[in-house]
Structures are given as structure tokens and as C-alpha cells.
C-alpha positions in Angstrom: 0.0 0.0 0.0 1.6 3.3 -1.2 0.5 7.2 -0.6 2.7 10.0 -2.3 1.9 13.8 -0.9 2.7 16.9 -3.0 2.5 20.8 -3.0 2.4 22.2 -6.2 2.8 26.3 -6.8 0.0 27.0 -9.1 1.1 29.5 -11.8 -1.9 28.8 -14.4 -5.0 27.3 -13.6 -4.5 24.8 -16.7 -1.3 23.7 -15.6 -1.9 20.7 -12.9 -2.5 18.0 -15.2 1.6 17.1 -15.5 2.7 17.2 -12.4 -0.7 15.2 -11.2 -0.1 12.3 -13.9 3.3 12.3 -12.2 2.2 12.0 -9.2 -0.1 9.2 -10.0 2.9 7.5 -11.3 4.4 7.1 -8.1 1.4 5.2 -6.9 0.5 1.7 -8.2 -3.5 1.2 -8.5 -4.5 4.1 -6.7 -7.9 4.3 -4.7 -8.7 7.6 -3.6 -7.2 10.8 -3.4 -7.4 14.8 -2.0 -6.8 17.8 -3.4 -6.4 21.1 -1.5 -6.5 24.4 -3.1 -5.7 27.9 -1.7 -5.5 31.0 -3.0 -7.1 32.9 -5.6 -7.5 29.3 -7.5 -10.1 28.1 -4.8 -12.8 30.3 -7.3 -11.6 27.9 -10.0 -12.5 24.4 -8.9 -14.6 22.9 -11.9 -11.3 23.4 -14.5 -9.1 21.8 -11.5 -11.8 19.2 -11.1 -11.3 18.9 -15.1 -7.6 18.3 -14.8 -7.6 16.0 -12.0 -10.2 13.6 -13.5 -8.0 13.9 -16.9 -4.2 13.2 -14.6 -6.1 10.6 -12.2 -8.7 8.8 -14.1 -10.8 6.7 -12.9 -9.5 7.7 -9.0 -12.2 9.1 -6.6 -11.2 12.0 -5.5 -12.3 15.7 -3.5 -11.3 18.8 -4.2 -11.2 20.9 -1.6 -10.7 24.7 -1.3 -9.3 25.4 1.8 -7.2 28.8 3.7 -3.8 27.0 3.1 -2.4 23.5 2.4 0.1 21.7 4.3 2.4 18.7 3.9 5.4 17.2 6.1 7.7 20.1 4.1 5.7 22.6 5.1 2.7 25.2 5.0 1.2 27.4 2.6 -1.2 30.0 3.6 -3.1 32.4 1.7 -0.7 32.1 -1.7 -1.9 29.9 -4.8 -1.0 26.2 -3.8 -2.2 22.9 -5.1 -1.7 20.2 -2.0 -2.7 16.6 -1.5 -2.6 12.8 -1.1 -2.7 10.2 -3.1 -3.1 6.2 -1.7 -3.4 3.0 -2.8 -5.4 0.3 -0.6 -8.9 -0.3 0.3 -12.3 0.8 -1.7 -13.1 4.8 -2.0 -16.7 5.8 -2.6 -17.5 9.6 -3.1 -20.0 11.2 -0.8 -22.8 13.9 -1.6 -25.2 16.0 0.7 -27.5 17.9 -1.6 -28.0 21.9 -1.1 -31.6 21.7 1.2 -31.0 18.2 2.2 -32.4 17.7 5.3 -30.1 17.4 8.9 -30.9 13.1 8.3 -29.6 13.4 4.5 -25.7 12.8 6.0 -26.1 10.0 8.1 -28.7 8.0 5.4 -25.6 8.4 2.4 -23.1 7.3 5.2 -25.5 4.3 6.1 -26.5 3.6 2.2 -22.7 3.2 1.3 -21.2 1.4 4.5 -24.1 -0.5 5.9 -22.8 -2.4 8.9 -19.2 -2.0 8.0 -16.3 -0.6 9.4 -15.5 2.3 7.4 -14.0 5.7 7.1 -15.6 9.0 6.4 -13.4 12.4 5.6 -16.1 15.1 5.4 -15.5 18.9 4.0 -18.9 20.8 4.0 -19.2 24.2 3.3 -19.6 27.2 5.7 -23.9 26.5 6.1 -22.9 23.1 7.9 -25.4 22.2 10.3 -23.5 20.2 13.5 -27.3 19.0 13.7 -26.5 16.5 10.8 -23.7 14.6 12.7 -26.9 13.7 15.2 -27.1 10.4 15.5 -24.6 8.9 13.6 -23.1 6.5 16.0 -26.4 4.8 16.5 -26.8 4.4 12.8 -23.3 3.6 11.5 -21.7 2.4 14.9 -18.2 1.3 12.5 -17.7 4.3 10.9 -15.3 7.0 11.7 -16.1 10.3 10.5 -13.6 13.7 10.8 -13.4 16.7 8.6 -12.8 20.3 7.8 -15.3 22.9 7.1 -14.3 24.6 3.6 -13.0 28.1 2.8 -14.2 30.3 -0.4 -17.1 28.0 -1.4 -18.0 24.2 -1.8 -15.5 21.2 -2.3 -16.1 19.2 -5.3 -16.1 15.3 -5.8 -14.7 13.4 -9.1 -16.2 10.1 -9.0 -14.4 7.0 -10.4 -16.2 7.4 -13.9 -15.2 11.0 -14.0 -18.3 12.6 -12.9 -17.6 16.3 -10.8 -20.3 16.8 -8.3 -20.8 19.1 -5.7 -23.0 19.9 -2.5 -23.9 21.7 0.6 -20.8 18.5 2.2 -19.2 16.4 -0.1 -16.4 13.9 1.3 -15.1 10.2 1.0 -16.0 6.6 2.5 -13.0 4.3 2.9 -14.0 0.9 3.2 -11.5 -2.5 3.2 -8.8 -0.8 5.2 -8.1 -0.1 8.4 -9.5 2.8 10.4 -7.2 5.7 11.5 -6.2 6.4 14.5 -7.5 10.2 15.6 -6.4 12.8 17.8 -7.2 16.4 18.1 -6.5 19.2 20.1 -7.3 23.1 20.6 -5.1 26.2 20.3 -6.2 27.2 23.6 -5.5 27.8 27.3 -8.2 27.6 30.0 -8.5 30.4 32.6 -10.8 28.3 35.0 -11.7 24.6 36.1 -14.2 23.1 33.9 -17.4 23.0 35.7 -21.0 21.9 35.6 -23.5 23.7 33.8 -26.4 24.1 36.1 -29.5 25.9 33.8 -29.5 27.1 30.4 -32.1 29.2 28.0 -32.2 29.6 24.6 -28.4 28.9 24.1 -27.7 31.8 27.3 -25.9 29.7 30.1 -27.1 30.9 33.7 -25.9 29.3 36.0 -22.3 27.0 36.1 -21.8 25.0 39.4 -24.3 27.0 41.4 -22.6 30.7 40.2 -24.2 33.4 37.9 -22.2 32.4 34.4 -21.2 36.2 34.0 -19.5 35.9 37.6 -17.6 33.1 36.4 -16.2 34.9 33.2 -15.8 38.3 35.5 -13.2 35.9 38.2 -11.5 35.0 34.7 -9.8 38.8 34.5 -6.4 38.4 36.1 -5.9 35.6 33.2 -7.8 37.7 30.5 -5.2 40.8 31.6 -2.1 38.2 31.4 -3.0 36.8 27.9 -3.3 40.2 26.9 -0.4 41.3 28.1 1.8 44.0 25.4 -1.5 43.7 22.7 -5.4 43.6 22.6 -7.5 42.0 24.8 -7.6 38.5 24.1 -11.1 36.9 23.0 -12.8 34.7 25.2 -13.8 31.5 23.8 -16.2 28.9 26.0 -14.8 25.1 26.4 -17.1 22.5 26.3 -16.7 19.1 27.4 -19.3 16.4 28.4 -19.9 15.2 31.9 -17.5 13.8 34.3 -14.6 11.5 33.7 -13.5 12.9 29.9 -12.1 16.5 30.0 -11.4 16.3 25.6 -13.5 19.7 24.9 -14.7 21.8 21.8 -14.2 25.3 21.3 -17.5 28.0 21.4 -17.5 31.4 21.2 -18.9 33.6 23.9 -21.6 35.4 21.7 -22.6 37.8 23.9 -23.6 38.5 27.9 -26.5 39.7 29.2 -26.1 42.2 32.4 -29.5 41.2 34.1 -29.4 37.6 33.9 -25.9 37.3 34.4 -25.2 35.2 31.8 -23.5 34.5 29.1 -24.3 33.4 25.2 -22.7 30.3 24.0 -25.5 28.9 22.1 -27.3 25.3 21.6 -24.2 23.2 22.2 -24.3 24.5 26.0 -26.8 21.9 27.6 -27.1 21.7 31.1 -25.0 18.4 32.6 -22.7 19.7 30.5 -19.1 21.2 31.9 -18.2 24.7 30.5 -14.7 26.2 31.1 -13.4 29.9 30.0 -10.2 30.0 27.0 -8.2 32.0 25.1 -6.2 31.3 22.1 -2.3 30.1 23.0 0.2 29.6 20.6 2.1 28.1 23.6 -1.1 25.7 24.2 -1.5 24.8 20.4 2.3 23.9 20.3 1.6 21.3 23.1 -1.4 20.0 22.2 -0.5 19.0 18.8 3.0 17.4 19.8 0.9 15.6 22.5 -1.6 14.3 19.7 1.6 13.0 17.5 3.2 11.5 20.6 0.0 9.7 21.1 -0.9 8.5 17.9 3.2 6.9 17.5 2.5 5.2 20.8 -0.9 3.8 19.4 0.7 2.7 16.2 3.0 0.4 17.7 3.3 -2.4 15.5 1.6 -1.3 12.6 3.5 0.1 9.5 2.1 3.9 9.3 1.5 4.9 6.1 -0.2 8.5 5.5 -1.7 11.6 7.8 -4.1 13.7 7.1 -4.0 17.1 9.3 -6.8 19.3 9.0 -6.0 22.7 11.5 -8.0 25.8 11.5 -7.0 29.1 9.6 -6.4 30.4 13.3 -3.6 28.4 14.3 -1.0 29.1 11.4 1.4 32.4 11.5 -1.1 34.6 13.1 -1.2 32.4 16.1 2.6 31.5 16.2 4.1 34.0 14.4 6.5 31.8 11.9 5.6 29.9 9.0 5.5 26.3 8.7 5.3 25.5 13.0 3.2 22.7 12.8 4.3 20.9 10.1 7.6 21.6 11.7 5.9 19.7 14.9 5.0 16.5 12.3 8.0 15.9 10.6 9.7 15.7 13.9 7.6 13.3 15.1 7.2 11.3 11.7 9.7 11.9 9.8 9.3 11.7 6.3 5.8 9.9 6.7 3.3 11.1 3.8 1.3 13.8 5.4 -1.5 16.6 3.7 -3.7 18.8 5.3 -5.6 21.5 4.7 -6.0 24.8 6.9 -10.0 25.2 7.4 -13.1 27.5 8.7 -13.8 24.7 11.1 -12.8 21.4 12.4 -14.9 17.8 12.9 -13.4 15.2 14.9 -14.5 12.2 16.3 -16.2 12.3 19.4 -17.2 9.2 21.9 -19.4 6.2 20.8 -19.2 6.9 17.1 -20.1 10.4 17.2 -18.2 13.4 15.8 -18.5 17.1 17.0 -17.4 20.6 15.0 -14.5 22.0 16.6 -12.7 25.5 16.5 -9.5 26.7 16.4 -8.7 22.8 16.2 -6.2 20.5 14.7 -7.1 17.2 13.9 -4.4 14.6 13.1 -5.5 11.3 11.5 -2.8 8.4 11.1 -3.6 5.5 8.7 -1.6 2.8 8.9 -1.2 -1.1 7.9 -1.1 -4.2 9.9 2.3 -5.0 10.6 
């Protein structure tokens, strides 16, 4: 089983199909691949859809627009860039959700294409995402495995294996006949309190956390708000949400808004009471640590398997405007990996997997997933 990573400068829109057929070239029988675009290119996806069903035919494949691409020899943001994978091994089906599909529409084309199996889904929808239409997934399709990365500039686009380009409100692709990867993910932030119970809730407003006016709560936060700040602007404050006792992973909210005579604060419908809520702020320090604590992870799990590709998918937040040097955290990868395959894409949102075969949209997120072969 073979994967082959690139980053190709994109000087003319009609210029891909070469250095794609080479690519191919360097992987026998391919099954699937991903293209990430950034750049002013990303408002010319159906000709680069055109050229990559000409340079990989018959290969299922997404294109993706995307903030900036990444591989193992770095990052690209914001310039023209034309990033990817390409992989042998396994069976690659293409995946549609329809603009005014209903919230169901996901998990019925996940069930319709995997069934029972074990299988692999690697979503990019568009900015409109709904996290409504992960609901349920694990009790429908308890062997799949779904993460993603919300697009940037418009809609991805699918090639299908007979060379049709389709596109929709999430397009992605189901990996059956190989082995799931392993997943980690992590936030770019630091907490300024405990996380604690949410006690009552209305209309997305959070009240009350662990028997204390929500507002009071972010007001104790200051010392930490006045540190983060420290020499710039005041830091925004970001809520942390993680589910009930015993697992403390947690997904990034934004505080929407306060309101003085309640006391409390807008987070929206993700804060549920039972729920523990925690105060951030973005942390380059934070982000560095998390994600070198993901790749030490996922080595350890892969212990006697043969790895053979990543995908990273990391928010448009955590690249040089969080760190303030190019190229940290594929800096961060290649230490850890070496010269492993890897391709990412830097995204409006993240989706990783959550517990029991659920996945959750994250922010300001990176999500690392390692496939590898049975030693």
C-alpha cells in the first residue's frame, strides 16, 4: 500500500495536469485521493476538477478549497497552492449531501454506502454546515469513523471514479476494506478556569455553572484575561465544552454575547445543562503542546503497525497569526514522523471524532488522522 503527498505552486489554472499524472505514477492502482486548493485558484474548482479527473482517471477524488495546504515540508497560507494525497489500498466511494437536504440526508448516504461496516468518512462541508446533521450517527453507522474540515471560499467538489464532478452543501469520501485511523485532536487554547458543571441554560444563554451566575464566572476570569493580553489587545474569550465527568477532551464556542441582568453568558445550543463549561483564550504556547501531545499519542498507538499517510486538517487560526512563523506545525510532524506522507488543509472549522461513534465541530482545532497497515 503506497501514498505520495505533494504541493504544487499554481502558476496557471490549466497547468496541474503534469505534475498530477506524475504523481499518480508514483502510486501503483490508486484508490482515492485529496486535493487542497488555496489562494485565488479556490474560485476555479470545476477546471481543476477537469484536470484531476483527466491526470487521475478513474481515481475518486475531493477537491477541496481550503485557507492554506500543508504537507510534512511545510505550510502554505493564503498564496496559490495545489496540496494533497494520493493512496493505494482499500475501496473509496464519493460522498454527496444535496443543497436543502435535510439534517438526516448525512447520516442516510453514510449508512447507504457502508451499511454495517467498518469504514472511514473524511467530510469537508461548506460554511452552512449544520452540526445537527452529525446527530445520530453512531447509532446508525456504529463502524464508521467520521472527521473533517469545514471549507474556505465556497463548496469542495467530488470526481467520482467514472469521471463525474459533483458538488454539495458536504461532499467527502467513505474508505472501506482498510483499516480505520487512529484520531487525535487538540485546541489552540489555554483555560483560565476549572471546567465545571452547567447548572441551567435558555435559549443557548448559560445561567448558572456549578451554582454561580455564568457572568461571575467569566468576570473571576480577569487576572488571566489581563495576562493573555499582556503588550496587545485584549484576548477573546472562547467557552470550552466538554461532556460530563470522567473525559475533559473539549470543543471550542465562542462567547456570543452577555447579558447584564441575567448574568449570563451566550454560548448557544451546544451548552446543555450536565454539561461542563470552562473559559479560554487562544495560546500559541497551548497549540504547540497540544498537537506534539496528539503525535506522541498516535506513534505510541501505532506500535506495530506500518504507518503509512496523515491527514491534518488545522484551523485558519492556528497558522502564522497564532505562532508568528511559518510552517510550526508541520515543523511539529515531521519531527515526530519523519518523512511519513502527510496533507492537510487549513479550514473554517474542524470535525473530529467524538465518543461512541459520534463526531463534534471544533474550532481553532487540529485534527491529526494516522492511517496505517497491519504489521
Amino acid at each position: 500500500m503506497a501514498a505520495r503527498s505533494f504541493n504544487i505552486p499554481i502558476t496557471s489554472i490549466d497547468g496541474l495536469v503534469r505534475p498530477l499524472a506524475a504523481i499518480r505514477g508514483d502510486v501503483p492502482t490508486p484508490s482515492g485521493g485529496l486535493v487542497f486548493i488555496s489562494g485565488a485558484p479556490t474560485q476555479e474548482l470545476g477546471p481543476i476538477a477537469d484536470q484531476v479527473r483527466v491526470a487521475w482517471k478513474g481515481v475518486p477524488a475531493c477537491i477541496v478549497p481550503a485557507a492554506g495546504v500543508l504537507t510534512e515540508r511545510g505550510e502554505v497560507e493564503g498564496a496559490p497552492a495545489c496540496g494533497g494525497m494520493l493512496w493505494s489500498g482499500g475501496k473509496v466511494v464519493p460522498l454527496v449531501v444535496n443543497d436543502g437536504a435535510p439534517p438526516s440526508a448525512l447520516r442516510d448516504a453514510i449508512v447507504e454506502i457502508a451499511g454495517t461496516r467498518s469504514a472511514t468518512v473524511i467530510l469537508f462541508p461548506r460554511s452552512d454546515f449544520s452540526p445537527d446533521m452529525l446527530d445520530g450517527l453512531g447509532a446508525a453507522a456504529p463502524g464508521v469513523r467520521l472527521f473533517g474540515a469545514g471549507t474556505v471560499g465556497g463548496p469542495a467538489l467530488t470526481v467520482t471514479a467514472s469521471g463525474e464532478v459533483k458538488r454539495g452543501r458536504a461532499v467527502g469520501l467513505v474508505l472501506l476494506g482498510s483499516a480505520p485511523p487512529l484520531v487525535e485532536s487538540s485546541a489552540a487554547c489555554r483555560l483560565l478556569s476549572p471546567l465545571r458543571r452547567i447548572d441551567e441554560t435558555s435559549g443557548g444563554m448559560v445561567l448558572s455553572i456549578d451554582g454561580t451566575p455564568a457572568l461571575d464566572l467569566l468576570s473571576s476570569c480577569a487576572p488571566g484575561l489581563r495576562d493573555a493580553g499582556a503588550g496587545g489587545p485584549p484576548p477573546v474569550v472562547f467557552a470550552a465544552l466538554a461532556d460530563g465527568e470522567g473525559d475533559d477532551r473539549y470543543v471550542i464556542r465562542p462567547v456570543r454575547g452577555i447579558d447584564p441582568g441575567r448574568r449570563g453568558i451566550l454560548v448557544g445550543a451546544d451548552a446543555r445543562p450536565g454539561m461542563r463549561l470552562a473559559f479560554a483564550v487562544r495560546d500559541a504556547a497551548a497549540a504547540r503542546a497540544g498537537l506534539e501531545a496528539s503525535a506522541r499519542s498516535l506513534a505510541q498507538q501505532a506500535l506495530g503497525a506500518a504507518p503509512r499517510f496523515a491527514i491534518y486538517l488545522t484551523c485558519a487560526g492556528r497558522g502564522q497569526g497564532l505562532y508568528g512563523a511559518p510552517d510550526v506545525e508541520a515543523r511539529i510532524l515531521r519531527h515526530r514522523f519523519g518523512d511519513l506522507p502527510i496533507a492537510g488543509m487549513h479550514a473554517a472549522f474542524e470535525i473530529t471524532p467524538w465518543s461512541s461513534g459520534e463526531s463534534r465541530v471544533a474550532l481553532y482545532t487540529g485534527v491529526l488522522a494516522l492511517f496505517r497497515s497491519p504489521s
